[in-house]
N, C-alpha and C positions, 0 to 999 in steps of 0.2 A: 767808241769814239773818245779820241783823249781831248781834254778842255781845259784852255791855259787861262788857270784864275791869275789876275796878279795878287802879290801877297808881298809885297815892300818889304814887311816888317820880321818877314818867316825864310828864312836861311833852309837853302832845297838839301836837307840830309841825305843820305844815301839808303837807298831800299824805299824812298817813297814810288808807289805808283798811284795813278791820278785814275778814277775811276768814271764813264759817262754817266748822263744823267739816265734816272728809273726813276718811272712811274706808274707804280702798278702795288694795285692793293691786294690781287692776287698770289697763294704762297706759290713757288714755285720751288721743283725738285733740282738744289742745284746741280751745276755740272761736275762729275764726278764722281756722284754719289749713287752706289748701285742698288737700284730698286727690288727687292725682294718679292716676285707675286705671290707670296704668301709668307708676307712678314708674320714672325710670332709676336704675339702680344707680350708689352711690355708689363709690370706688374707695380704696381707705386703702392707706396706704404707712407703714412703721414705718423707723427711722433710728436713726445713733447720731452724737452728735458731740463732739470731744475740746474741755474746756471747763476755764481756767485762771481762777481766781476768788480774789480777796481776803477769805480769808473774815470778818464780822466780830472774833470771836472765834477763828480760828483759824489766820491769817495766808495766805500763798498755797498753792493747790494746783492740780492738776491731775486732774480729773474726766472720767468717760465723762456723757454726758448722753443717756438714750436718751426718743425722743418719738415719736408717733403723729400721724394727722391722717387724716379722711372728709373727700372732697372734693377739690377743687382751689384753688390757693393763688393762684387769679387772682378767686376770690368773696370776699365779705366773710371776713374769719378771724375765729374767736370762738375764744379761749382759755378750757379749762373745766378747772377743781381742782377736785380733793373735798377730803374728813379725808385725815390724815395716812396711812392705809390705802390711799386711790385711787391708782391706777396712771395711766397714759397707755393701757391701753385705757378708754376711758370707753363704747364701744357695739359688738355684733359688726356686722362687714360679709362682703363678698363674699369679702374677702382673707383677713379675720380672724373668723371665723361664732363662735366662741364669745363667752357672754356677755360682757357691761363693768358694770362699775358702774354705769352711767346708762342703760340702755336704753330707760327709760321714758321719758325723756328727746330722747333722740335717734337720730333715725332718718326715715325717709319720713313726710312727715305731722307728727311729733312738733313739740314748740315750737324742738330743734334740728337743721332738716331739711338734712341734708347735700349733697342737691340745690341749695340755696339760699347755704348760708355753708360755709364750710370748717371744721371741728370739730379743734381741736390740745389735742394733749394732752400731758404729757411725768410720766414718772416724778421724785418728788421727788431732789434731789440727799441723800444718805444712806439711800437707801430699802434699799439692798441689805446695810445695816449695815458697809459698807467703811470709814464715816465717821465714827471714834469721835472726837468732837470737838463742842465748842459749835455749832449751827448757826440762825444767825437767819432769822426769817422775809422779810430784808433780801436776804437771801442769794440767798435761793428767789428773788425778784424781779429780781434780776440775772441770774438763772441764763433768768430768761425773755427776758430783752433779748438776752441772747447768742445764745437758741435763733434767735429772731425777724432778727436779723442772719446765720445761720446761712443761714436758709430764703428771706430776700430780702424780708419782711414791714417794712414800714416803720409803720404804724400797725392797730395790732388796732380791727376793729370794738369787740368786745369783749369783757369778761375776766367771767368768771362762775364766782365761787369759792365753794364752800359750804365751811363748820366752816372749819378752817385754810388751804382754798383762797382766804375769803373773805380770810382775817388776808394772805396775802400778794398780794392782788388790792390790797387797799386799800395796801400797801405800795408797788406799782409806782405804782397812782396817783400815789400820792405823790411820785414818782423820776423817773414815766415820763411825766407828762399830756402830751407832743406825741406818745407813741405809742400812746395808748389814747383812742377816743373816748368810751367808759361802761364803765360800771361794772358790774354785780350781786354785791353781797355779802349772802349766807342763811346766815347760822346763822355770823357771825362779824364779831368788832370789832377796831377800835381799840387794846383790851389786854385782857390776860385779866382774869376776875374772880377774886379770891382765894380763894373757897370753890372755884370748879376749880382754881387751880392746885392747891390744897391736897391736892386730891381726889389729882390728878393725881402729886402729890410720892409718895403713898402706895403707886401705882400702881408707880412707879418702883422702890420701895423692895422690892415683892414682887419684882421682876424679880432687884433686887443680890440678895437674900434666895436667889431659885432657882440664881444663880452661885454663891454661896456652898458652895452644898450638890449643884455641881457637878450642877441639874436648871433650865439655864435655860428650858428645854420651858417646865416647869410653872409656874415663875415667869411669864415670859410670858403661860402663861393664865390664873393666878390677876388678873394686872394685869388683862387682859381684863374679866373678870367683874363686879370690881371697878367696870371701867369702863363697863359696860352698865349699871348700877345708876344711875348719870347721865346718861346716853344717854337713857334709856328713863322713864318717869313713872311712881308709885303706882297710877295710876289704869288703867296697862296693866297692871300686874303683878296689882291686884286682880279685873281681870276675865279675864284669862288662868289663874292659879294660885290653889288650893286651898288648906288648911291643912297637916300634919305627917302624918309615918307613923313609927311604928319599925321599923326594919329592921336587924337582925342586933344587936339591944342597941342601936342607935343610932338619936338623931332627924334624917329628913332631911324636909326640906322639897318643896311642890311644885314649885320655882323652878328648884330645883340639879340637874335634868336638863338642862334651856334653859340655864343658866349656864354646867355644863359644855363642851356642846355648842357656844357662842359662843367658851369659853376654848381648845377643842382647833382649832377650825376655822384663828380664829386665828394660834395656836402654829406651825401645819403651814406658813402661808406669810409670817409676820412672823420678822425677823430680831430679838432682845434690842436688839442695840445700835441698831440701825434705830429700833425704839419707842421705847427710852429716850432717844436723840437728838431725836428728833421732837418726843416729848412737849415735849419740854423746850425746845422752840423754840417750842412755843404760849406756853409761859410767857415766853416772851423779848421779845413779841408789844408796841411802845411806836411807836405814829404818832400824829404829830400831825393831824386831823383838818383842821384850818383850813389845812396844807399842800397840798389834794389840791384840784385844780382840774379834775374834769372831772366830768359828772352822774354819779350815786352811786344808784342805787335797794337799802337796806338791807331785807334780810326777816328779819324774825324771828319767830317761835314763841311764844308767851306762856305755853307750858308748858315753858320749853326749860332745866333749870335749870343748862345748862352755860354761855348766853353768855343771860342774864338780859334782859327785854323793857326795862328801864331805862338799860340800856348801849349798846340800838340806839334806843334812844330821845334819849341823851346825843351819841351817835354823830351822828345828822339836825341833832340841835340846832347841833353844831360844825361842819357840813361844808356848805361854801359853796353859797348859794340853788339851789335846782332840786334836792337832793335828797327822796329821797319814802322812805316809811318804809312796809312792807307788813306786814301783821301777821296770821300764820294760828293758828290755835290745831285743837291735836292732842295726843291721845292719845301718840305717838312721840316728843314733846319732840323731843331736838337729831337723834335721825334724824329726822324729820319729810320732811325735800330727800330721804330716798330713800324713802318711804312715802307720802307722800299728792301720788301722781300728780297729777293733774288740778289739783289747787289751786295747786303750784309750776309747773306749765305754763300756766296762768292769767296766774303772775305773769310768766313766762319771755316769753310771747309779747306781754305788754303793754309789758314792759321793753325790749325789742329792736325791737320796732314801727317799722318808718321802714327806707329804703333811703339808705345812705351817701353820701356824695358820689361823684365818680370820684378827688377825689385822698384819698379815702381806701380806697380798693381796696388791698388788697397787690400 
């Protein structure tokens, strides 16, 4: 079903298609993609490697760089980012059986079948909060060249970044076009919009607020909370939660059980400084679009109110012929890439479609 959002502000490029709404938290095998009754098992191998980087803002250093990868590194390699949260497990396997962030995603069958291309992944560099210091989205994008020379990878199939994996996907393009053949950036631009960073400043400011008072636990997951409130749409929160209750003299809402539970989860495996750095490297987030010379497919959300449909819209407009603009619309806003399955494997397996050359094999 196609749905005509208005968008005043967003100029219709050429190659956008408008996608219906999905909702289903089930993965599903998408269309096209032929299912193996007796897939072989892929094999994941995790690594760590010593990495010296200029940083933009923070001058030289020296880094542990730890990364993952399904598969073998003789197929296509597709490097996959999420938000600032995702790890370098992105799916379990044989080696590694506990969940990943992207399972629905990837796996046997799925849009990234590890039987077919090789899936790498690597923790961001500051993830572990070791890194208190400015860190650009520039950075991360070096820190990928270095991995890739590390492993013997000469040019990535390609680089498939959601939220801030997209912001430092479209960075390397930028830096890297003889070693990335495409693109997918979901649910991230060019530079941040000012109503998130803003969001996002406030965020931060809960974090100093819980060191202050010597509870950065809680700071941390107040920022959290804060930050699901943008994540996430009015129109989820009105069909999910109720009105008020008093309890114990006090009013709480139906919301601030979920909220809690998002802000401790959280807490328990984000480091303060980790977040606070992080965040703040979305805000740091300035490419120039018209730099980046390899095809580009941009997906964006129309309910996403953190990386706004006018900005992926600005984004197609500057970023040289052959890129395409995909546009789903969801309840989930900016999680949308881990919530509605089938529709982002739709787009995943139409964006990757085609076998590479041989001198583009790692």
């Amino acid at each position: 079903m196609s749905l005509q959002i208005p968008s005043p502000t967003c100029h219709t490029p050429a190659g956008i298609v408008l996608d219906g709404f999905v909702d289903s938290d089930v993965p599903a095998s998408p269309t096209g993609v032929s299912i193996d009754p007796e897939p072989a098992e892929a094999d994941a191998r995790r690594g760590v490697m010593d990495l010296t980087l200029t940083l933009r803002h923070g001058g030289s250093r020296t880094l542990a760089l730890h990364y993952e990868f399904i598969g073998t590194l003789s197929a296509p390699v597709v490097l996959v980012a999420g938000g600032i949260s995702a790890d370098r497990h992105v799916a379990g396997s044989r080696a590694f059986p506990q969940a990943g962030w992207w399972d629905a995603q990837c796996g046997p069958g799925r849009a990234l079948d590890p039987r077919h291309r090789c899936v790498l992944s690597f923790d961001w560099i500051g993830s572990d909060g070791s890194l208190d210091l400015p860190i650009d989205p520039a950075d991360q994008a070096e820190a990928v060249a270095a991995l890739l020379d590390h492993l013997g990878v000469h040019r990535l199939d390609a680089f498939v970044g959601c939220s801030y994996g997209a912001m430092v996907g479209l960075q390397f393009a930028a830096l890297y076009p003889a070693r990335l053949r495409r693109l997918v950036a979901i649910s991230g631009c060019h530079r941040p919009h000012p109503y998130a960073s803003a969001a996002r400043a406030l965020q931060r400011r809960a974090v100093a607020l819980g060191a202050l008072q010597c509870d950065g636990s809680h700071g941390l997951a107040l920022a959290r909370q804060l930050a699901m409130l943008g994540y996430r749409t009015p129109e989820e929160f009105q069909l999910r939660f109720g009105g008020a209750t008093v309890v114990n003299g006090a009013v709480r809402v139906d919301a601030e059980d979920y909220l809690d539970h998002c802000g401790a989860i959280y807490a328990d495996k984000v480091h303060p400084v980790a977040f606070t750095r992080l965040s703040e490297s979305i805000d740091l987030q300035d490419v120039d679009p018209r730099q980046i010379d390899v095809p580009v497919t941009v997906v964006a959300v129309a309910d996403d109110r953190i990386v706004p449909l006018a900005d992926a819209c600005e984004l197609v407009e500057d970023l040289p012929s052959g890129a395409r603009l995909r546009i789903l619309h969801s309840r989930f806003g900016h999680d949308a890439f881990l919530k509605e399955h089938a529709a982002v494997a739709d787009v995943l397996v139409e964006s990757l479609a085609g076998a590479p050359g041989a001198e583009e094999v790692a």
